[in-house]
PDB file of N, CA, C and O in Angstrom, chain B, residues numbered from 101:
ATOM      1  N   UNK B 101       0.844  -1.182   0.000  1.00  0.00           N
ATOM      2  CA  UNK B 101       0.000   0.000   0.000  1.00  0.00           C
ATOM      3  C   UNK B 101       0.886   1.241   0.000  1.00  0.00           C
ATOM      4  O   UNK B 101       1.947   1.385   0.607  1.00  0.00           O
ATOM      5  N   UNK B 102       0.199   2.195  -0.867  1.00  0.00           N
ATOM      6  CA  UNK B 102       1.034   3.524  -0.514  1.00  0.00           C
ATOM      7  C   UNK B 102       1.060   4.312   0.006  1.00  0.00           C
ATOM      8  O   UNK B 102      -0.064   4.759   0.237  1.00  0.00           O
ATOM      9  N   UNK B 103       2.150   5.061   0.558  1.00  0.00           N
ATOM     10  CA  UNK B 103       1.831   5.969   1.737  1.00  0.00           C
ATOM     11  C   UNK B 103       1.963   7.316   1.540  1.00  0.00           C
ATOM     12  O   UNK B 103       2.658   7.943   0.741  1.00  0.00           O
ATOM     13  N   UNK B 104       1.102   7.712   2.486  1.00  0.00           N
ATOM     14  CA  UNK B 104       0.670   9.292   1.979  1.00  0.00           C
ATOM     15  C   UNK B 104       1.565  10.264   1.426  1.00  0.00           C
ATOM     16  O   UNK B 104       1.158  11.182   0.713  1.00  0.00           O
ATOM     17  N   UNK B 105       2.881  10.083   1.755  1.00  0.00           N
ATOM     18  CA  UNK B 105       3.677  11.015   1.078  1.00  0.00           C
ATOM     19  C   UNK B 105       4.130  10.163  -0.591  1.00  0.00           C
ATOM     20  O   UNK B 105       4.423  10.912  -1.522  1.00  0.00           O
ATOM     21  N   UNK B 106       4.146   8.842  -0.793  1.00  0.00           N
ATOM     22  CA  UNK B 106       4.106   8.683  -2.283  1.00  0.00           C
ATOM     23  C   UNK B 106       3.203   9.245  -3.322  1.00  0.00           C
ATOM     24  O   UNK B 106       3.367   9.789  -4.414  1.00  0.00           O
ATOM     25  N   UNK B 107       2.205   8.917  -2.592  1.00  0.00           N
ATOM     26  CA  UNK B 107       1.535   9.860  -3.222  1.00  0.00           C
ATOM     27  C   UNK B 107       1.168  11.088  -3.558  1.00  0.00           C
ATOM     28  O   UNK B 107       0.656  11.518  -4.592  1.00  0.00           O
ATOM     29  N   UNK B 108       1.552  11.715  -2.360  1.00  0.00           N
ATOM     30  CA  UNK B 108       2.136  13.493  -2.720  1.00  0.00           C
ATOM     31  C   UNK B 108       3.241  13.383  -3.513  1.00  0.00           C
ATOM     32  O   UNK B 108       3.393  14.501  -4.006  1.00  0.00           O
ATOM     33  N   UNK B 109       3.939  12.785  -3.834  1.00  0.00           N
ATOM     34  CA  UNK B 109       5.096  13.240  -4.598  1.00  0.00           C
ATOM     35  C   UNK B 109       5.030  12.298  -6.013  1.00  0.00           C
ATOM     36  O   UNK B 109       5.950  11.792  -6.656  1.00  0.00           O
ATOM     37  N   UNK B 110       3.949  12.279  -6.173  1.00  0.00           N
ATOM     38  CA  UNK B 110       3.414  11.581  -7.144  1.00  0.00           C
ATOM     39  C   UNK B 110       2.503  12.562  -7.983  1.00  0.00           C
ATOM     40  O   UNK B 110       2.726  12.941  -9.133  1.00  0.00           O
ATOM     41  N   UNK B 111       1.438  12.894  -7.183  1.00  0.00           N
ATOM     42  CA  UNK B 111       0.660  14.151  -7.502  1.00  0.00           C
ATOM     43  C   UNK B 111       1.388  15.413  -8.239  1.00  0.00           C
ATOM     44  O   UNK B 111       1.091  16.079  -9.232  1.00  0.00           O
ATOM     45  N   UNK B 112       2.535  15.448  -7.260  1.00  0.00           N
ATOM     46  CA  UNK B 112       3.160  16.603  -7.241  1.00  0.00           C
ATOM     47  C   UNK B 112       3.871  16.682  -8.996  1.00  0.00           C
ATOM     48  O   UNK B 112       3.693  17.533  -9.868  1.00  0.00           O
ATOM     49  N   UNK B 113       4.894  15.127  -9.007  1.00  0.00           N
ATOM     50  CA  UNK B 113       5.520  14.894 -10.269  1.00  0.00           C
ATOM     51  C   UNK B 113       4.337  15.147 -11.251  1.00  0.00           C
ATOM     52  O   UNK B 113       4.600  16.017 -12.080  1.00  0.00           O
ATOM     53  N   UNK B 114       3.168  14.625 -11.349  1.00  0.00           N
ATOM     54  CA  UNK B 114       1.897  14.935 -12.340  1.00  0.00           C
ATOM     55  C   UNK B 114       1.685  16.406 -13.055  1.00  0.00           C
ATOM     56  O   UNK B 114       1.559  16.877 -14.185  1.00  0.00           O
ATOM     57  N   UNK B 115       1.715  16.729 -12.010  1.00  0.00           N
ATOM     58  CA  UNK B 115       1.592  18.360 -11.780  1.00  0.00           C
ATOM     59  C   UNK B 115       2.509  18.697 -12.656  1.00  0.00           C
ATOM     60  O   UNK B 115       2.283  18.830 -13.859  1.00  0.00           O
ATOM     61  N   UNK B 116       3.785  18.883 -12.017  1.00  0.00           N
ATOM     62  CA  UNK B 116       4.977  19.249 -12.687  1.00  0.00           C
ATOM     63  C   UNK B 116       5.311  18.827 -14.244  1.00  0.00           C
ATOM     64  O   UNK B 116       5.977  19.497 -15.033  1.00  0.00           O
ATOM     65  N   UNK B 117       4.628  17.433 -14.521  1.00  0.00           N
ATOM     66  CA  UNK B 117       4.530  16.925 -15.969  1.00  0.00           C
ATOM     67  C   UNK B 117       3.651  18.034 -16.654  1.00  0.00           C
ATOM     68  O   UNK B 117       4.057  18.579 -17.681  1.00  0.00           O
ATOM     69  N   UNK B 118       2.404  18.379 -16.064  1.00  0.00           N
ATOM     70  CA  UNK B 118       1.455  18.973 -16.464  1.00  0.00           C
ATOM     71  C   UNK B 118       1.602  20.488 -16.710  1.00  0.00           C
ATOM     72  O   UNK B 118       0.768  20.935 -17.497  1.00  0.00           O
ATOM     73  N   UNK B 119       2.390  21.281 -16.260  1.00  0.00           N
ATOM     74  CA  UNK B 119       2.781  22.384 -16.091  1.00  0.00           C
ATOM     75  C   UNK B 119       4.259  21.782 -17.060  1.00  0.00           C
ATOM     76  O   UNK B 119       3.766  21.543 -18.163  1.00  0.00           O
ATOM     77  N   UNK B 120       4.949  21.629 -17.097  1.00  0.00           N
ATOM     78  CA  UNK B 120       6.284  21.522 -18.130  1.00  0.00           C
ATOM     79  C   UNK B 120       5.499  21.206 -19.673  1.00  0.00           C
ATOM     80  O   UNK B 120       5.709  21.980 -20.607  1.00  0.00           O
ATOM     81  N   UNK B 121       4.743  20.212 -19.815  1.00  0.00           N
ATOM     82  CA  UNK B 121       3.592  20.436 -21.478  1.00  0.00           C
ATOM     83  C   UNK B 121       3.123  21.625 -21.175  1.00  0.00           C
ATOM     84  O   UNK B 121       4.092  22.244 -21.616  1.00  0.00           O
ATOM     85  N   UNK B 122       2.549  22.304 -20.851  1.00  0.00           N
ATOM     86  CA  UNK B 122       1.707  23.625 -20.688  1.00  0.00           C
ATOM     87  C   UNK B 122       2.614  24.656 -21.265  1.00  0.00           C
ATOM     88  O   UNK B 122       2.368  25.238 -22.321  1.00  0.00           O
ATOM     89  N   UNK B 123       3.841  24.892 -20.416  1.00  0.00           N
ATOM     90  CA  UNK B 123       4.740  25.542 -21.148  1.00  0.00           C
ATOM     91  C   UNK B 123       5.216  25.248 -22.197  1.00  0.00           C
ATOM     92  O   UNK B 123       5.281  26.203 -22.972  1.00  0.00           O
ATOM     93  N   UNK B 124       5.557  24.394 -22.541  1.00  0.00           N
ATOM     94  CA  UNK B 124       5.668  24.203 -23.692  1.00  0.00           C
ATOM     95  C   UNK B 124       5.078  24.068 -25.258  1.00  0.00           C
ATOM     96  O   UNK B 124       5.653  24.172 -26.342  1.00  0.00           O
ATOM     97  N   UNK B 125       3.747  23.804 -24.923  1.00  0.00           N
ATOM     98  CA  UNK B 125       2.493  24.249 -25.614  1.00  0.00           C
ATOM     99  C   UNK B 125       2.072  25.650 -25.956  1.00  0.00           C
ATOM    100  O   UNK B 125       1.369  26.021 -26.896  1.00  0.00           O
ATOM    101  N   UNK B 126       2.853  26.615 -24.652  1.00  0.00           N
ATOM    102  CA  UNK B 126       2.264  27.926 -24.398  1.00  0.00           C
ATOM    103  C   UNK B 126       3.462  28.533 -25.722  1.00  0.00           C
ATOM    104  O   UNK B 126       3.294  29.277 -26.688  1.00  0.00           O
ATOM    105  N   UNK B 127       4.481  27.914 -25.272  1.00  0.00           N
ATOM    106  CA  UNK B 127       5.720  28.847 -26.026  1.00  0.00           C
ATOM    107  C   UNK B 127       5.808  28.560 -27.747  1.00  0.00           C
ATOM    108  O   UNK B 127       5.876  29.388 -28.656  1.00  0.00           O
ATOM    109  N   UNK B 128       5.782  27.273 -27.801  1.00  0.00           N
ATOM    110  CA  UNK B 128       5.594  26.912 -29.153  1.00  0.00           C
ATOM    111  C   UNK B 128       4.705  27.344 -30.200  1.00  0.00           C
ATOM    112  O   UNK B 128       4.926  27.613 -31.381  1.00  0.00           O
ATOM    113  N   UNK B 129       3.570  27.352 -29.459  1.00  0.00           N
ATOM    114  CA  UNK B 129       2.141  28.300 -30.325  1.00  0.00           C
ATOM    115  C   UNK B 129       2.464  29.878 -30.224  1.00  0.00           C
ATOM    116  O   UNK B 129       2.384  30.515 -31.274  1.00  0.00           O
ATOM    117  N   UNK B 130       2.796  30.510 -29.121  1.00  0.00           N
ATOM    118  CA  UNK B 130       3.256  31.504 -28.986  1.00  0.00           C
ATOM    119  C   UNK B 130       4.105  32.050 -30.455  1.00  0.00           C
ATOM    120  O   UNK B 130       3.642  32.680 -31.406  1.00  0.00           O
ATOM    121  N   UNK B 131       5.516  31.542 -30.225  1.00  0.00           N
ATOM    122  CA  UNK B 131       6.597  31.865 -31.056  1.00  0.00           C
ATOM    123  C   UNK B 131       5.843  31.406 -32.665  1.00  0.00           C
ATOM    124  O   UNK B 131       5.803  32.351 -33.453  1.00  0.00           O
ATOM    125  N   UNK B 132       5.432  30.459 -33.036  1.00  0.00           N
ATOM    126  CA  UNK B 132       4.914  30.360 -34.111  1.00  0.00           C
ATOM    127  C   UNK B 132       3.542  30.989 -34.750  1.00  0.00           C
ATOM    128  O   UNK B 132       3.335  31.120 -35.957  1.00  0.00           O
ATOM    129  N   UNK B 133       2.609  31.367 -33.643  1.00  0.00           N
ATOM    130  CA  UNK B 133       1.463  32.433 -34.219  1.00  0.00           C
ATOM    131  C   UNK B 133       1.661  34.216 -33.991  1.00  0.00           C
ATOM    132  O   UNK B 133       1.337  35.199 -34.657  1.00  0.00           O
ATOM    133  N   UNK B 134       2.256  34.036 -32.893  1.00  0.00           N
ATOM    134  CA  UNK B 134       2.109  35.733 -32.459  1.00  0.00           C
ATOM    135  C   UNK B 134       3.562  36.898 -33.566  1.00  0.00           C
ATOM    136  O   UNK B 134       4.782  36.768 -33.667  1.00  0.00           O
ATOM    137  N   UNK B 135       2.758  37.734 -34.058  1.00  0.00           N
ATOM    138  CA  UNK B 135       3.803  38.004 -35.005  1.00  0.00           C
ATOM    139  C   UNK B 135       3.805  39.468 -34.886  1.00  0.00           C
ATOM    140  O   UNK B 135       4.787  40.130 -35.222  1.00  0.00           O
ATOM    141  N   UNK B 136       2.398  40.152 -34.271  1.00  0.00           N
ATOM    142  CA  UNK B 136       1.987  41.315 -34.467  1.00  0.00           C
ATOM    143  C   UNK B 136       2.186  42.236 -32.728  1.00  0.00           C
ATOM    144  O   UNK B 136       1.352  41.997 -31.855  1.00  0.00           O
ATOM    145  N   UNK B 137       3.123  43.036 -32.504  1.00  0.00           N
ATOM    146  CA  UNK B 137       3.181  43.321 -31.593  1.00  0.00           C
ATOM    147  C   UNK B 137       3.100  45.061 -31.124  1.00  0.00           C
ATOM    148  O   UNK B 137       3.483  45.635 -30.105  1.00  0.00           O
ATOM    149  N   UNK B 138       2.392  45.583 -32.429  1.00  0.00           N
ATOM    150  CA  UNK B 138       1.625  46.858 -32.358  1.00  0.00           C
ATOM    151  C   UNK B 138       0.557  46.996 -31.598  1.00  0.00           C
ATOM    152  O   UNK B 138       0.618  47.676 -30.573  1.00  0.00           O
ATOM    153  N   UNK B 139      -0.127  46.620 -31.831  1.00  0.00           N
ATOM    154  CA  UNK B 139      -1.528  46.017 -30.964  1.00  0.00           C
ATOM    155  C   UNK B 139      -1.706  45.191 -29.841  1.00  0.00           C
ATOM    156  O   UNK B 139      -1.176  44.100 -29.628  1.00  0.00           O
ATOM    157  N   UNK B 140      -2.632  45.917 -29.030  1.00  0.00           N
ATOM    158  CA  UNK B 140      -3.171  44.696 -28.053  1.00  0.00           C
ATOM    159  C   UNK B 140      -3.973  43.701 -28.263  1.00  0.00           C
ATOM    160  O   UNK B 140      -3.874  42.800 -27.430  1.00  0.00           O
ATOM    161  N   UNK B 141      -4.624  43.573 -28.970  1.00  0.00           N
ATOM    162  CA  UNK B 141      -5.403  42.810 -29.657  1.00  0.00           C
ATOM    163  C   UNK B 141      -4.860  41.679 -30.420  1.00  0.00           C
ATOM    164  O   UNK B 141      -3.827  41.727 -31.088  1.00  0.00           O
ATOM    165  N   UNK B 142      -5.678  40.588 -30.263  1.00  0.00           N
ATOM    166  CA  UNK B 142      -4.913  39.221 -31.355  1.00  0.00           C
ATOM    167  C   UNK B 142      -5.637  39.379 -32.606  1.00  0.00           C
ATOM    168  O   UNK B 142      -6.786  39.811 -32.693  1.00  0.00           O
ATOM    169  N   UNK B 143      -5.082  39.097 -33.331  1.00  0.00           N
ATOM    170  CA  UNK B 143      -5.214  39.833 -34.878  1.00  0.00           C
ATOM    171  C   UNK B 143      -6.105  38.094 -35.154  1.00  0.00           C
ATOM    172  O   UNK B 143      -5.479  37.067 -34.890  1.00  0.00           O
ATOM    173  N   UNK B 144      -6.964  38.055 -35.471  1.00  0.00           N
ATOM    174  CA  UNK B 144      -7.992  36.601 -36.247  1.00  0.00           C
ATOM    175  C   UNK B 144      -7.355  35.701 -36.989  1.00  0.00           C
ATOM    176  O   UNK B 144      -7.839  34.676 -37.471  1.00  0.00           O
ATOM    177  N   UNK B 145      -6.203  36.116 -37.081  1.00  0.00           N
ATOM    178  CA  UNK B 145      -5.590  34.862 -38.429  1.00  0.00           C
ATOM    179  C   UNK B 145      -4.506  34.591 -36.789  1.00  0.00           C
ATOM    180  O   UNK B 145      -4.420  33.398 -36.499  1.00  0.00           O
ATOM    181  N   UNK B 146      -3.817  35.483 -35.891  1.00  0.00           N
ATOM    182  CA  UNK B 146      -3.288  35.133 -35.103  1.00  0.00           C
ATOM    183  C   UNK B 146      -4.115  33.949 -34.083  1.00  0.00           C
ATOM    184  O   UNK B 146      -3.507  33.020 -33.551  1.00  0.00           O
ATOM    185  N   UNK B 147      -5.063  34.096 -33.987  1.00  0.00           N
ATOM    186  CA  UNK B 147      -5.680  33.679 -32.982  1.00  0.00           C
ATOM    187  C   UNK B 147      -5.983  32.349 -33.555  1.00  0.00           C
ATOM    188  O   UNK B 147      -5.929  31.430 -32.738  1.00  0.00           O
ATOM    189  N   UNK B 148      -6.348  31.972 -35.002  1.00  0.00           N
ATOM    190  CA  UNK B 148      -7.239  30.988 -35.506  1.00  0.00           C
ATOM    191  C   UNK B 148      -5.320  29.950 -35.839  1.00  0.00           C
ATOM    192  O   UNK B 148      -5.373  28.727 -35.971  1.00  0.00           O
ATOM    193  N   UNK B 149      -4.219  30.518 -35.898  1.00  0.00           N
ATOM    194  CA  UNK B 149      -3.158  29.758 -35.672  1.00  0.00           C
ATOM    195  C   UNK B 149      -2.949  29.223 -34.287  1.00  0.00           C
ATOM    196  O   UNK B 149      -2.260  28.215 -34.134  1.00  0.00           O
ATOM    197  N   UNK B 150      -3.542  29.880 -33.195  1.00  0.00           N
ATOM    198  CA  UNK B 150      -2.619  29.256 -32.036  1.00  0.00           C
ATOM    199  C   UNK B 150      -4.005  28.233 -31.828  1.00  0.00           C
ATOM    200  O   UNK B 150      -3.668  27.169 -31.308  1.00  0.00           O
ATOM    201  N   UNK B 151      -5.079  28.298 -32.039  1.00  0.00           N
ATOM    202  CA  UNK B 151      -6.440  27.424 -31.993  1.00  0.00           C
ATOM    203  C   UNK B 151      -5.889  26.417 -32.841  1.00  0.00           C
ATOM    204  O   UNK B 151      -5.696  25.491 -32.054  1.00  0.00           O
ATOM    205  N   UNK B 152      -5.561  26.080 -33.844  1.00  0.00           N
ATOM    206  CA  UNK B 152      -5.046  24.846 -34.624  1.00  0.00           C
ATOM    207  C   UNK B 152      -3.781  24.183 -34.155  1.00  0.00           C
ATOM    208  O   UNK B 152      -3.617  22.963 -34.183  1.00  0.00           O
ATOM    209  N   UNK B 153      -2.578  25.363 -33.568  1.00  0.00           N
ATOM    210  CA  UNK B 153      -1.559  24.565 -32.794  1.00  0.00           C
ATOM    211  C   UNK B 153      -1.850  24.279 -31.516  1.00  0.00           C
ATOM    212  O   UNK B 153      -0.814  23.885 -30.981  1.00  0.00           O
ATOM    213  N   UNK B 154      -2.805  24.285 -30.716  1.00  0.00           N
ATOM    214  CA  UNK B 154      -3.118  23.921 -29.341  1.00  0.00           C
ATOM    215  C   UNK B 154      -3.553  22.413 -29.943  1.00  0.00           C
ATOM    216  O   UNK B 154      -3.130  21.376 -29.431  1.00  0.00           O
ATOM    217  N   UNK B 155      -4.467  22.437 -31.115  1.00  0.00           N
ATOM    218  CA  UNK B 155      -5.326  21.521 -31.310  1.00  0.00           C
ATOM    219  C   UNK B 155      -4.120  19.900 -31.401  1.00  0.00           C
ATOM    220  O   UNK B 155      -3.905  18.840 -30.814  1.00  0.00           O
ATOM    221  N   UNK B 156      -3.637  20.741 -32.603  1.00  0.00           N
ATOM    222  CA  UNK B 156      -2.512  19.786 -33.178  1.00  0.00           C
ATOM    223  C   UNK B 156      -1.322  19.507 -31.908  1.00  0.00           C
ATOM    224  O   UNK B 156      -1.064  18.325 -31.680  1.00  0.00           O
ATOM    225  N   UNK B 157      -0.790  20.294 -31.301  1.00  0.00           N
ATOM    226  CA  UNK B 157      -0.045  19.640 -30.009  1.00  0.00           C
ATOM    227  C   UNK B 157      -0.625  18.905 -29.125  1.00  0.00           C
ATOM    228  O   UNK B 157       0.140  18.242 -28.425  1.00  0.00           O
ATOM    229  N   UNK B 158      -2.333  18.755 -28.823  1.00  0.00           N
ATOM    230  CA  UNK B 158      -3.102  17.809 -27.611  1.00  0.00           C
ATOM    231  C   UNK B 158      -2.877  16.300 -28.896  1.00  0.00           C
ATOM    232  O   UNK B 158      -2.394  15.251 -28.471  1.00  0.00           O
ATOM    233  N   UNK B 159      -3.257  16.416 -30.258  1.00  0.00           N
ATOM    234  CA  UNK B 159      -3.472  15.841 -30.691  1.00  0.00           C
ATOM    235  C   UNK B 159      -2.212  14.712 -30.526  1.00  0.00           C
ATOM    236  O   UNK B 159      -2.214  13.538 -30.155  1.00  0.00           O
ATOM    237  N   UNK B 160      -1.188  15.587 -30.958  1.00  0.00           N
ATOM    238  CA  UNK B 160       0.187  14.822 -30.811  1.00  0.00           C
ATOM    239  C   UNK B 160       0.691  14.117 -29.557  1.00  0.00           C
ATOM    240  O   UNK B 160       0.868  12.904 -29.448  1.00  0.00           O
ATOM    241  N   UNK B 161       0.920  15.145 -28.530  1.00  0.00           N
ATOM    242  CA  UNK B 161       0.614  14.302 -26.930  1.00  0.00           C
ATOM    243  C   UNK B 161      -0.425  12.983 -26.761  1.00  0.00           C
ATOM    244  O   UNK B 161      -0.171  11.906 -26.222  1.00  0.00           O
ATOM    245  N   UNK B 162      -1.411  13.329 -27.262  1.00  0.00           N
ATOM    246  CA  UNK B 162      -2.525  12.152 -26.976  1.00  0.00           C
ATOM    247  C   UNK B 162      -1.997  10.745 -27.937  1.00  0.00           C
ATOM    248  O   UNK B 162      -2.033   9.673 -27.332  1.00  0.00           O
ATOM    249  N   UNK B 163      -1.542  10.720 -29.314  1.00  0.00           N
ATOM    250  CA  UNK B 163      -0.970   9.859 -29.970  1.00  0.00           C
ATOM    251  C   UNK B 163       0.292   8.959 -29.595  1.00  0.00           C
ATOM    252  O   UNK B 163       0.635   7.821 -29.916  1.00  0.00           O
ATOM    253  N   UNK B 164       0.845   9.961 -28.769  1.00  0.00           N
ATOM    254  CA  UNK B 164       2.442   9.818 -28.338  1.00  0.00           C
ATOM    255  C   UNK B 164       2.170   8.687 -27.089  1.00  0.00           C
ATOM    256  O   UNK B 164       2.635   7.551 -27.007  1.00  0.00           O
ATOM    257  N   UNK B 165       1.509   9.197 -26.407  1.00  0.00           N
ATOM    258  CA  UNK B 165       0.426   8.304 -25.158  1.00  0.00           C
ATOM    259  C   UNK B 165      -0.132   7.458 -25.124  1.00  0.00           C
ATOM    260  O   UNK B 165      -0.473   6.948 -24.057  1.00  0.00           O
ATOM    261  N   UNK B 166      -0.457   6.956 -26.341  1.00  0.00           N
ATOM    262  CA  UNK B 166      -0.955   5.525 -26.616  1.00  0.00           C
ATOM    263  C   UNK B 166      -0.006   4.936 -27.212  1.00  0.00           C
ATOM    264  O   UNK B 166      -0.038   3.713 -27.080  1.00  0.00           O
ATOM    265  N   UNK B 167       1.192   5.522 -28.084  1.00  0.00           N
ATOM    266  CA  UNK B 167       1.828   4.610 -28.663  1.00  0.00           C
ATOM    267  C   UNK B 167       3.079   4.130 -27.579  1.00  0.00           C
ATOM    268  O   UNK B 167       3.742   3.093 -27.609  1.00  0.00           O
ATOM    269  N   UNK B 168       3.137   5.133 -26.736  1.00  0.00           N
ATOM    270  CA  UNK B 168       4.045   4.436 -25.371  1.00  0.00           C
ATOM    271  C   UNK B 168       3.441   3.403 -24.757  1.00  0.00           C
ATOM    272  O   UNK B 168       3.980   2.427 -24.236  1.00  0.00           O
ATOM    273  N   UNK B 169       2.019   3.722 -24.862  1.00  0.00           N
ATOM    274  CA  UNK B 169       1.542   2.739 -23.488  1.00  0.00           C
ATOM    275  C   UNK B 169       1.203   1.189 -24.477  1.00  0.00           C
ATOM    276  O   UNK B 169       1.180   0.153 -23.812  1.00  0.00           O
ATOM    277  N   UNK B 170       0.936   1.059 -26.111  1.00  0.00           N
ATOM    278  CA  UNK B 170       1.131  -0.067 -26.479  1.00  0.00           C
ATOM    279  C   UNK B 170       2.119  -0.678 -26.487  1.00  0.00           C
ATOM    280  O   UNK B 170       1.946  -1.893 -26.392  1.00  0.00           O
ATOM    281  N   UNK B 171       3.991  -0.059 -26.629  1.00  0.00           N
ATOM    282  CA  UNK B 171       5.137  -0.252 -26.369  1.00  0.00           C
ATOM    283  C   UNK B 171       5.256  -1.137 -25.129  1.00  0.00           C
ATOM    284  O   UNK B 171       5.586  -2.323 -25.160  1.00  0.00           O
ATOM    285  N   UNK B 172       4.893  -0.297 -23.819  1.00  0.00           N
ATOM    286  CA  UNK B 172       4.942  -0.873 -22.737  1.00  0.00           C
ATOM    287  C   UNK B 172       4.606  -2.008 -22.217  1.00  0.00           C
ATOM    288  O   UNK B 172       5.181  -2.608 -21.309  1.00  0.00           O
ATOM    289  N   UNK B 173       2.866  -2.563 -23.285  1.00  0.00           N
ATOM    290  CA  UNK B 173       2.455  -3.316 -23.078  1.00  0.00           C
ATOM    291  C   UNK B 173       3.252  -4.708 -23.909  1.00  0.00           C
ATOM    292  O   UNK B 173       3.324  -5.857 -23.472  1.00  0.00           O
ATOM    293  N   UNK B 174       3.720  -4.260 -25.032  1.00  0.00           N
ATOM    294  CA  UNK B 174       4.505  -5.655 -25.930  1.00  0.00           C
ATOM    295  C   UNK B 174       5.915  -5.643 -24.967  1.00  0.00           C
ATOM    296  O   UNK B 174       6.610  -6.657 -25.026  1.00  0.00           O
ATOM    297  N   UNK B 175       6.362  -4.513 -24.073  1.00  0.00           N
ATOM    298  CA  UNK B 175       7.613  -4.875 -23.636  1.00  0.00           C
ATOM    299  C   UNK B 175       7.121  -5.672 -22.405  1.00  0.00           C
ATOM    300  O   UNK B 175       7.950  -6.550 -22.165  1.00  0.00           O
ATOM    301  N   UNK B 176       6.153  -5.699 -21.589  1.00  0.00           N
ATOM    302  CA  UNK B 176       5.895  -6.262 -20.893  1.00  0.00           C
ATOM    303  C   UNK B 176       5.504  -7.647 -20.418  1.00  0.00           C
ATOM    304  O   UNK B 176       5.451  -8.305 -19.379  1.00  0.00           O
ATOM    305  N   UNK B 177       5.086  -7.818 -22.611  1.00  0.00           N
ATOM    306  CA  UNK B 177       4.326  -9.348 -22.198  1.00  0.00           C
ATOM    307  C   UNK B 177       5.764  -9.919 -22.732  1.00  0.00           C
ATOM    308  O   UNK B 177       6.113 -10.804 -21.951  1.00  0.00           O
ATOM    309  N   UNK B 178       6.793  -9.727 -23.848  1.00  0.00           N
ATOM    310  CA  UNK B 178       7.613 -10.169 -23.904  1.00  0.00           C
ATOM    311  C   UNK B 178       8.927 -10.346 -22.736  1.00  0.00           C
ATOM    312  O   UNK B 178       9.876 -11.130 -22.755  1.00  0.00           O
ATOM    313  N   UNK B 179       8.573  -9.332 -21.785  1.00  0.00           N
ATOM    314  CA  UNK B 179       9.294  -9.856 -20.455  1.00  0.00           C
ATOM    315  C   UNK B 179       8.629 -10.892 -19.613  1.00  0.00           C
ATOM    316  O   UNK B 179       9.185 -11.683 -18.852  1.00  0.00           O
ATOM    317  N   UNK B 180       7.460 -10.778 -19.843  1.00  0.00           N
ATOM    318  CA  UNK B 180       6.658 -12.172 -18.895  1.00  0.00           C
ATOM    319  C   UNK B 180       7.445 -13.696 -20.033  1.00  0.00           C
ATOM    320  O   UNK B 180       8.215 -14.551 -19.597  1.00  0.00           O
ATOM    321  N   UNK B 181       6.961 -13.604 -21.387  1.00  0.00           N
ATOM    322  CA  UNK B 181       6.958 -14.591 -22.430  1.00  0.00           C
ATOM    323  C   UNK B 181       8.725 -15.296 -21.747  1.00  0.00           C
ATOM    324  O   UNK B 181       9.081 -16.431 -21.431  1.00  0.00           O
ATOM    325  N   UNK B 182       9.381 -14.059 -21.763  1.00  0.00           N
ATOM    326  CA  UNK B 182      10.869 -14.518 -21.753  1.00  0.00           C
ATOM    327  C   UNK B 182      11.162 -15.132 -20.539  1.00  0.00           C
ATOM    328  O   UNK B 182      11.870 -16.139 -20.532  1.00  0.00           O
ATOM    329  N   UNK B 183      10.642 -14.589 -19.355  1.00  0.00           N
ATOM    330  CA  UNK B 183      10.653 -14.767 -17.805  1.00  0.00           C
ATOM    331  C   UNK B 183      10.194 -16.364 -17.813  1.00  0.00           C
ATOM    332  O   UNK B 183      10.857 -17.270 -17.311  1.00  0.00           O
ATOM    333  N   UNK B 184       9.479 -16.449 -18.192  1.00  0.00           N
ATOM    334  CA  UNK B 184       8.201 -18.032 -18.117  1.00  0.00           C
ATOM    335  C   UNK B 184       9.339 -18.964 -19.184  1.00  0.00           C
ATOM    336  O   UNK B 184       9.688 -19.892 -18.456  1.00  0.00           O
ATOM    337  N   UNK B 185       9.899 -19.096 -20.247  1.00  0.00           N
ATOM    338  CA  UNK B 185      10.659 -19.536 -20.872  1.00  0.00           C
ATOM    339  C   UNK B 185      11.831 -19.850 -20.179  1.00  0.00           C
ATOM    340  O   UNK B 185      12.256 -20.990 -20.366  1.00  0.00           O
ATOM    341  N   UNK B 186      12.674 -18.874 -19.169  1.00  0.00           N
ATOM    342  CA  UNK B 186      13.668 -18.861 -18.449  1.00  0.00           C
ATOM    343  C   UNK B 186      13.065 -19.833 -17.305  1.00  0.00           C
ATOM    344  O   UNK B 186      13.874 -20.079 -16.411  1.00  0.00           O
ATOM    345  N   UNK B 187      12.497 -20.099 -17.246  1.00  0.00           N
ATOM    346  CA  UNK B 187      11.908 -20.973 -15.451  1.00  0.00           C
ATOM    347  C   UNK B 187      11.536 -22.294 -15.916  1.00  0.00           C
ATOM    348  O   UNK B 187      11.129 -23.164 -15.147  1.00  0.00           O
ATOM    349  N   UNK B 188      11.696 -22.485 -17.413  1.00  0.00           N
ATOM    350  CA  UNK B 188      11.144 -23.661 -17.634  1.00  0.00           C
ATOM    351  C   UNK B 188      11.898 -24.361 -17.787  1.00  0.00           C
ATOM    352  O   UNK B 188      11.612 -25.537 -18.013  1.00  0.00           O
TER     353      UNK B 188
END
């Protein structure tokens, strides 16, 4: 069982995952849509770029996330497959 501080520092690492994509999401769309710095205002073609790169970076994260976690799963059964082979 885990104990209350693993799990704070579990939470915490989440967090910190979650906030390190954020920034990095923030800066990337940033530097690649924002071009116009006369104005306070986001100019519509600015705005309708960082709406397609938010889109396209969740999109990519979310892809990246399944293709680790199918990885994990063939590395896993081939460590059982190999483990069970080794004992026999």
């Amino acid at each position: 069982m885990a104990s209350g501080n693993d799990v704070n520092a579990e939470q915490i690492k989440s967090f910190r995952d979650f906030l390190l994509s954020y920034n990095k999401l923030s800066e990337v769309c940033f530097v690649d849509c924002i071009s116009d710095f006369t104005s306070r205002t986001i100019k519509p073609n600015e705005e309708k770029c960082a709406l397609n790169c938010t889109e396209k970076y969740l999109k990519m994260n979310q892809r990246i996330s399944q293709r680790f976690q199918e990885f994990q799963m063939v590395s896993n059964e081939n460590l059982l497959a190999a483990q069970k082979a080794g004992g026999q």
